[in-house]
C-alpha positions as CSV (number, residue, x, y, z in Angstrom):
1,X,0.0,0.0,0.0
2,X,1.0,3.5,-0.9
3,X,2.0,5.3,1.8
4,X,0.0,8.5,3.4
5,X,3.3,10.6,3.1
6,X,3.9,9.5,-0.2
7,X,3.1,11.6,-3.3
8,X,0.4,11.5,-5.3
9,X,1.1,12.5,-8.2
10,X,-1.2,13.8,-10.8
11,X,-0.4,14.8,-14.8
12,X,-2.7,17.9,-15.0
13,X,-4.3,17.8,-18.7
14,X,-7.9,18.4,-18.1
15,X,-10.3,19.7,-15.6
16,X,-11.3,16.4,-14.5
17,X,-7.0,16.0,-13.2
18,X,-7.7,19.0,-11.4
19,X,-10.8,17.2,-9.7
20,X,-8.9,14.6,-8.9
21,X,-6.2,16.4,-7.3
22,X,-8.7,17.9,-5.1
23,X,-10.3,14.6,-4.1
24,X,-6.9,13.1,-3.3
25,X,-6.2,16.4,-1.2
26,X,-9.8,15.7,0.8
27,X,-8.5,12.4,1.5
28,X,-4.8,13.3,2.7
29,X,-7.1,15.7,4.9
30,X,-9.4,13.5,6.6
31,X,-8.5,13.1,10.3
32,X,-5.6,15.4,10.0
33,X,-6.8,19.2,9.1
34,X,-10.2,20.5,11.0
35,X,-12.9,21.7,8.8
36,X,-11.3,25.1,8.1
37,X,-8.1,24.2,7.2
38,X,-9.3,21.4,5.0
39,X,-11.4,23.9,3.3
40,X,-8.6,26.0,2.7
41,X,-6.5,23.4,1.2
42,X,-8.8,22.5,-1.3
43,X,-9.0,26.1,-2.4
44,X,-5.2,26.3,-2.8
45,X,-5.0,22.8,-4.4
46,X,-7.4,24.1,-6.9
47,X,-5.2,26.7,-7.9
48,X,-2.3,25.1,-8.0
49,X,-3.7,22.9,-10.1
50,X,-5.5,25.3,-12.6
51,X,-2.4,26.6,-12.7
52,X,-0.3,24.4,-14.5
53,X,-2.9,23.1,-16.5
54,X,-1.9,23.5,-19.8
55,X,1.6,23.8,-19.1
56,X,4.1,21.5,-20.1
57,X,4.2,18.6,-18.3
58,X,2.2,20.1,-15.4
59,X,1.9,18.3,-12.6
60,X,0.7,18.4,-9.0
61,X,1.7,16.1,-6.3
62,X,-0.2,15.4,-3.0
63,X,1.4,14.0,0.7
64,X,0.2,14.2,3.9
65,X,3.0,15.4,6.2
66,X,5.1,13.0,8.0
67,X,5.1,14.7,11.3
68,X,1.6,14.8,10.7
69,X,1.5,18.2,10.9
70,X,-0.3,19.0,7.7
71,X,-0.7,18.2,3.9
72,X,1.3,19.5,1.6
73,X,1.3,20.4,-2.3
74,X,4.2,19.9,-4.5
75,X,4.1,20.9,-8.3
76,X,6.2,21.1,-11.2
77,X,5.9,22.5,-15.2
78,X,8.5,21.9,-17.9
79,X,8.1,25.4,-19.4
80,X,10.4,26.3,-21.5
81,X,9.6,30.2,-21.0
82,X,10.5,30.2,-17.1
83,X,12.3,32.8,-16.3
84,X,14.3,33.9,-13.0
85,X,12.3,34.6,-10.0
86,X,12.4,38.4,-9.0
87,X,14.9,39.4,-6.5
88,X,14.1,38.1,-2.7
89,X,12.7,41.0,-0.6
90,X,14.2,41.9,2.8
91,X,13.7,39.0,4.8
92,X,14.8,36.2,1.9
93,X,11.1,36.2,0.6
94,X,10.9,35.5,-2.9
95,X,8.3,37.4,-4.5
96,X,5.8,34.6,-6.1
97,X,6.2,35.1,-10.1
98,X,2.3,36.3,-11.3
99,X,-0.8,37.4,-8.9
100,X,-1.9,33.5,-9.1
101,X,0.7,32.1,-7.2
102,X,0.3,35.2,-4.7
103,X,-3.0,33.6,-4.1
104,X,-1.3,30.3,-3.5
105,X,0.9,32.1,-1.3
106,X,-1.6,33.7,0.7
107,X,-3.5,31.0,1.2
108,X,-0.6,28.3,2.6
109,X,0.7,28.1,6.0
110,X,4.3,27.8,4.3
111,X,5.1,28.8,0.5
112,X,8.1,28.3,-1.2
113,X,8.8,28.7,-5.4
114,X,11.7,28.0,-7.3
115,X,12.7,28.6,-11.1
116,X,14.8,27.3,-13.8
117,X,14.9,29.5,-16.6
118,X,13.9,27.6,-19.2
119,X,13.5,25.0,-17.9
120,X,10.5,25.5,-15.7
121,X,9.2,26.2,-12.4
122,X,8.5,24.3,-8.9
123,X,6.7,24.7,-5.6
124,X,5.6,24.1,-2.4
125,X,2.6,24.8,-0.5
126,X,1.6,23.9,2.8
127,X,-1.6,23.9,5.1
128,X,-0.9,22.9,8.2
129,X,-3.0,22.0,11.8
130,X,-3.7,25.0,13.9
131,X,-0.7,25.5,16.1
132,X,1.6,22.8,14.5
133,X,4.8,23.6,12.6
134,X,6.5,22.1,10.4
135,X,9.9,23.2,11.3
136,X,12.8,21.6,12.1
137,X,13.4,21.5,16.1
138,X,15.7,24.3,16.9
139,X,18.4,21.5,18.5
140,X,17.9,19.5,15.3
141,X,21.4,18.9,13.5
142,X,19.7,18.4,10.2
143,X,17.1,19.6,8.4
144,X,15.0,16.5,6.0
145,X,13.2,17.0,2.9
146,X,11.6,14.0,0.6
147,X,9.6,13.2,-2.6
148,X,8.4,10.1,-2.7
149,X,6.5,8.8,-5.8
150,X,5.2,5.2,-7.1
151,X,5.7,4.2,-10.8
152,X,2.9,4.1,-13.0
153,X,0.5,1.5,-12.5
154,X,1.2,1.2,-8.8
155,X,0.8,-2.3,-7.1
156,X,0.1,-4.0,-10.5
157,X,2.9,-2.1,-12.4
158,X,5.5,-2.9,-9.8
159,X,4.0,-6.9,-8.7
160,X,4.3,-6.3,-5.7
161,X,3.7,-3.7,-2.4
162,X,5.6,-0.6,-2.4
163,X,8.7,-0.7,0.0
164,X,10.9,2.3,-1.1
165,X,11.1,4.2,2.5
166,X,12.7,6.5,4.3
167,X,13.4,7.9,8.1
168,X,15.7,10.5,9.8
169,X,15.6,11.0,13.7
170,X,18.4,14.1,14.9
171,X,19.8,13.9,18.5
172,X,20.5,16.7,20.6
173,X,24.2,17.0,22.4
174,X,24.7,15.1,25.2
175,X,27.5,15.4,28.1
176,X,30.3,15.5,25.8
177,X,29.0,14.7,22.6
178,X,27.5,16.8,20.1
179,X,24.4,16.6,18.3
180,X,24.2,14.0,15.9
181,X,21.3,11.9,13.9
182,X,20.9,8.8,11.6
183,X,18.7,8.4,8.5
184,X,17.8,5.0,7.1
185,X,16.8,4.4,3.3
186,X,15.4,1.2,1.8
187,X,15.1,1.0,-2.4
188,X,12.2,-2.2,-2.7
189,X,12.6,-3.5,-6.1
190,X,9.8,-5.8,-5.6
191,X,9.3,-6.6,-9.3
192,X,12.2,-8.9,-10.2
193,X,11.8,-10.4,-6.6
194,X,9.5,-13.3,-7.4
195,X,12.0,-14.2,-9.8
196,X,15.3,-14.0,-7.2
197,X,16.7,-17.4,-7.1
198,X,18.4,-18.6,-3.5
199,X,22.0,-16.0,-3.4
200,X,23.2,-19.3,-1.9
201,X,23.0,-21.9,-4.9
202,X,26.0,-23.3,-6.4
203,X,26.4,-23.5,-10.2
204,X,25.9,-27.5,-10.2
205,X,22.6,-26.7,-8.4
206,X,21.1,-24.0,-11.0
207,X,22.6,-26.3,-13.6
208,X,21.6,-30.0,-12.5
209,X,23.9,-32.6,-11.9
210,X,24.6,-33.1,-15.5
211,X,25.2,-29.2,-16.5
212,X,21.4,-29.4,-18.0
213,X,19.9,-25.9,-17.5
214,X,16.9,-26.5,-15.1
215,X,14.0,-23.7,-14.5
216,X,12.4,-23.9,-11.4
217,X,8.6,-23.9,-11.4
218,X,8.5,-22.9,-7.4
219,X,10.4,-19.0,-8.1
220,X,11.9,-17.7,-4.2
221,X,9.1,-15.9,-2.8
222,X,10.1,-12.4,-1.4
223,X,10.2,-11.3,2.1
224,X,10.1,-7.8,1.5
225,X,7.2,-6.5,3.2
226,X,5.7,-3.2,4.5
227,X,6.0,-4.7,7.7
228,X,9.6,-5.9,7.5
229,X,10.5,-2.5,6.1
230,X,8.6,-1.1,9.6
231,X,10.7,-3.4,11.6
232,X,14.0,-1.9,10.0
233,X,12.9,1.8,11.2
234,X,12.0,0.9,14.7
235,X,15.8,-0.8,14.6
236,X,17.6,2.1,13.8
237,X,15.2,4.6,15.5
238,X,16.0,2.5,18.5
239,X,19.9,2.4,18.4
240,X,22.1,4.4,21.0
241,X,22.9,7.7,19.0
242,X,26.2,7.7,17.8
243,X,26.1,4.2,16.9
244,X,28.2,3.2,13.5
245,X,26.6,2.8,10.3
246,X,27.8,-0.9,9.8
247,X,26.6,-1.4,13.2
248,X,23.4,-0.2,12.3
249,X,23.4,-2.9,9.4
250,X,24.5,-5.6,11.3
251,X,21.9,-5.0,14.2
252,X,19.0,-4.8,11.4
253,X,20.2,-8.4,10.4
254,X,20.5,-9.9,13.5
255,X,16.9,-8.4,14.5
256,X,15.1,-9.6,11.6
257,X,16.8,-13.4,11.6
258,X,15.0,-13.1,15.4
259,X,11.6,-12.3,14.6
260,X,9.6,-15.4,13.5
261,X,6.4,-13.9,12.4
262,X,8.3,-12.1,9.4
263,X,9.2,-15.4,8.2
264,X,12.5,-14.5,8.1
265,X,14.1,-16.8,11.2
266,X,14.4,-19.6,8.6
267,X,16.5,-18.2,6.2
268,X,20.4,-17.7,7.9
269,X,21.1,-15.0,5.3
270,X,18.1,-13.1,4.3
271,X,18.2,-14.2,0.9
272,X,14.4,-14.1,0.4
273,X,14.4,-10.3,1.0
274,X,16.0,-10.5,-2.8
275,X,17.2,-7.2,-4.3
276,X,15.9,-4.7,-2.4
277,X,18.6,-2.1,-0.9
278,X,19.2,-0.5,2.3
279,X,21.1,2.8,3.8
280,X,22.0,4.0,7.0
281,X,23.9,7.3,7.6
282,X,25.2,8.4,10.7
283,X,25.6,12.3,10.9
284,X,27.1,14.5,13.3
285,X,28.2,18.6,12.8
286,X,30.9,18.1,10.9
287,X,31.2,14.5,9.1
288,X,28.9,11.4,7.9
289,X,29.1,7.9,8.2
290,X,27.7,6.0,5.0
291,X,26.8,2.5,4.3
292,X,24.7,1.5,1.4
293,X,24.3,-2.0,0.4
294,X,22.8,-2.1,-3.3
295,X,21.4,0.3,-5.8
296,X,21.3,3.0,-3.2
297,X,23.2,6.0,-3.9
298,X,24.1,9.6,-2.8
299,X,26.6,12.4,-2.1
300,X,27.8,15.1,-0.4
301,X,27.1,18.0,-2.4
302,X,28.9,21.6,-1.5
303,X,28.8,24.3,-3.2
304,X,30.9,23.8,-6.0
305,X,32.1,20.2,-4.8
306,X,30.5,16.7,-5.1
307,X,31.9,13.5,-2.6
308,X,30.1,10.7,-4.0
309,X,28.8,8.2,-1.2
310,X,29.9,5.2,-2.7
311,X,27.7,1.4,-2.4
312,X,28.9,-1.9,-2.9
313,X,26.8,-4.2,-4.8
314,X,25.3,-6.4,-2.1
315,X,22.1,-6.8,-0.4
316,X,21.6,-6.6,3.1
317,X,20.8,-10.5,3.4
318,X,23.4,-11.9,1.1
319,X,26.6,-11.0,2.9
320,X,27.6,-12.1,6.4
321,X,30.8,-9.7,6.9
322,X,30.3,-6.2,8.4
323,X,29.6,-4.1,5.2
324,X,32.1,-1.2,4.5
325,X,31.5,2.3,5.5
326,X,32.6,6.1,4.1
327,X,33.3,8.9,6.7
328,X,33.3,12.2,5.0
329,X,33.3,15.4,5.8
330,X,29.9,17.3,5.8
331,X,29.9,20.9,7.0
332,X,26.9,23.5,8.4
333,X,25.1,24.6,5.4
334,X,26.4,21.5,3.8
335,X,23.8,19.2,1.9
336,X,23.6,14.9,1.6
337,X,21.3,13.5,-1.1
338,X,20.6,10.2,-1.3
339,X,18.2,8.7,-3.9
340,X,16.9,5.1,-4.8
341,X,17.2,3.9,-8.6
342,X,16.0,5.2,-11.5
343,X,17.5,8.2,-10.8
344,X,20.8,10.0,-12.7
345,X,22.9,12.8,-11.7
346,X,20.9,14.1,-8.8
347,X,23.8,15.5,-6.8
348,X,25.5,17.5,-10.2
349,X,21.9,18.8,-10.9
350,X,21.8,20.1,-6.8
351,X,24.4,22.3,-8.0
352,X,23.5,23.1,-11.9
353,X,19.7,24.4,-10.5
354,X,21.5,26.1,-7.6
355,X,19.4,24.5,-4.6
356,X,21.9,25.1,-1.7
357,X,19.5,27.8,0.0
358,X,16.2,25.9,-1.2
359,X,13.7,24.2,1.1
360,X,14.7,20.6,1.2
361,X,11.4,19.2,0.0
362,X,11.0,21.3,-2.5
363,X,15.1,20.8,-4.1
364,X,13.8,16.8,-3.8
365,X,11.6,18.3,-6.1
366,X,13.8,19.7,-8.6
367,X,15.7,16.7,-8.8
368,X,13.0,14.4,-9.3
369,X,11.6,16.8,-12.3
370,X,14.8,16.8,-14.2
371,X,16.7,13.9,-12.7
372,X,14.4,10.6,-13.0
373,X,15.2,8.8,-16.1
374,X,12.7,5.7,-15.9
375,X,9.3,4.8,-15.0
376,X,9.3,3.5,-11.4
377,X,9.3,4.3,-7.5
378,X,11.5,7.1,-6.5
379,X,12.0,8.5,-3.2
380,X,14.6,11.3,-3.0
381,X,16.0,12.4,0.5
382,X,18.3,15.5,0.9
383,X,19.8,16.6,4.3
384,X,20.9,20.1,5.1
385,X,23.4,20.7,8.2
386,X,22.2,23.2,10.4
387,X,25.2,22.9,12.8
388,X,26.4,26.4,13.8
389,X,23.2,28.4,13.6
390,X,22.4,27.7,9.9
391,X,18.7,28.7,9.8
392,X,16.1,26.4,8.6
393,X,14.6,27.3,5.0
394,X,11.1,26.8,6.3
């Protein structure tokens, strides 16, 4: 099942896309905005939505909060006529482009717009619950922002539940140690799961005894699941801060082996999870400890400097040793993106569209616009380091 703080995403190229928007917007509502503010967010969905109808590659995308603090609306165009946004008034506002997105503006709890020239435009809009706020604590090390879309046909597309996920919990300093957080990604590739043959078989065995290629009728059924995925979060949300990345890893194996009702305790090396990918990343103020085993990737972008975080091929089941880690340095104002597959040149484009002082959300935006390059799920996390006083861009 699609999760609630996933993105719906709708192609805008009618009124009834616009209709649909704000029927998805009701529902991302429902039990988390009171009667007003629901009311208000289907107004500003509406426009947003008019708005980049007839557009180029208009498109609106729909998530309820993750902090539960609100819903949120996400949209992108492909408009070759963008131009540069007006200089930001005193206060780093950016004046919204045209009186329709002043509208939008004036009707969302938090607004933020960004523009390529031609290329097109992006932006955020937020309605949030009376007295909640959607900024980052004021301890918080880093601030998270995330897109996270399913590929077309959903369930049926993919064969199989979604699993791509995501999680960052921050730490504040302690006696002597400084703040410091962990994030945790997972890339599902449920599709060619059914098909995963045991990581464990010889060649004689795929082969037959007499070097005869043999197909088996009975493919290895996957144990990726929603709820092992669940299981993986309330791991590393539970770890002593500070704890190594590999650690991390290594603990996430050793609980899942343990838990018999994931049907996992049988299988000694997690094959059955087949060739879905996981990431942990420690953080504190001034470095980050990566490991990624599989398709997962990511950097460190700075402002005119990119430190790739590099994965080894190998999935977090089919490999017994401690997996390697990279420590790099990550300073305040300093930015991390990670991203699942499908995905090219994310942390290059951070830099080409210049989204250093962008809301984090709303840069995940950019790069899923002009940095997907196939049809599937996509979740796209970026972390900005507020060590030292750097404000949050919310």
């Amino acid at each position: 099942m699609f999760p609630d703080h996933g993105h719906r995403r709708i192609a805008v190229a009618s009124p009834d896309d616009i209709a649909t928007a704000r029927r998805i917007a009701a529902e991302r509502a429902d039990g988390v905005l009171p009667a007003a503010e629901a009311a208000r967010l289907d107004r500003l969905v509406a426009m947003v939505a008019d708005y980049v109808l007839g557009r180029p590659d208009g498109t609106v995308l729909i998530a309820r909060m993750r902090s539960g603090a609100g819903v949120e609306c996400l949209a992108y165009d492909r408009d070759p006529t963008t131009v540069a946004l007006p200089p930001s008034m005193p206060g780093g506002v950016v004046p919204a482009p045209d009186a329709v997105l002043d509208s939008v503006r004036g009707a969302a709890d938090r607004f933020h717009v960004h523009a390529t020239p031609g290329i097109g435009l992006a932006l955020l809009a937020r309605v949030l619950r009376p007295g909640a706020d959607d900024a980052p604590p004021a301890d918080a090390l880093a601030q998270a922002g995330a897109v996270t879309v399913e590929r077309s046909g959903g369930t049926a597309g993919r064969g199989g539940p979604f699993i791509d996920h995501w999680f960052v919990s921050c730490a504040p300093a302690r006696g002597g140690d400084g703040p410091c957080g962990i994030a945790l990604m997972v890339d599902g590739d449920t599709a060619s799961d059914a098909g995963v043959a045991d990581a464990g078989s010889s060649a004689e065995d795929s082969n037959g005894p007499h070097g005869a290629a043999q197909t088996s009728t009975m493919p290895s059924p996957t144990a990726m699941t929603p709820a092992v995925v669940r299981q993986m979060e309330a791991v590393v949300a539970a770890t002593v801060p500070g704890l190594p990345a590999p650690v991390v890893v290594n603990a996430i194996r050793r609980d899942l082996k343990g838990r018999p009702e994931l049907g996992l305790s049988q299988d000694p090396t997690l094959t059955r999870i087949g060739q879905s990918a996981v990431a942990v990343l420690r953080l504190d103020a001034g470095a980050v400890d990566y490991t990624a085993l599989g398709t997962l990737a990511g950097a460190v972008v700075r402002r005119k400097e990119i430190t790739a975080l590099g994965a080894r091929w190998a999935m977090i089941g089919f490999n017994p040793l401690a997996p390697a880690s990279v420590h790099l340095r990550w300073g305040p104002g300093e930015h991390v993106v990670l991203y699942t597959g499908g995905c090219a040149r994310l942390p290059a484009l951070f830099i080409h569209r210049d989204l250093h002082g962008v809301e984090p959300t709303l840069a995940a935006l950019v790069l899923l616009r002009d940095g997907a390059v196939s049809d599937d799920d996509h979740t796209i996390l970026v972390l900005r380091n507020r060590a030292g006083g750097v404000p949050a861009t919310a």
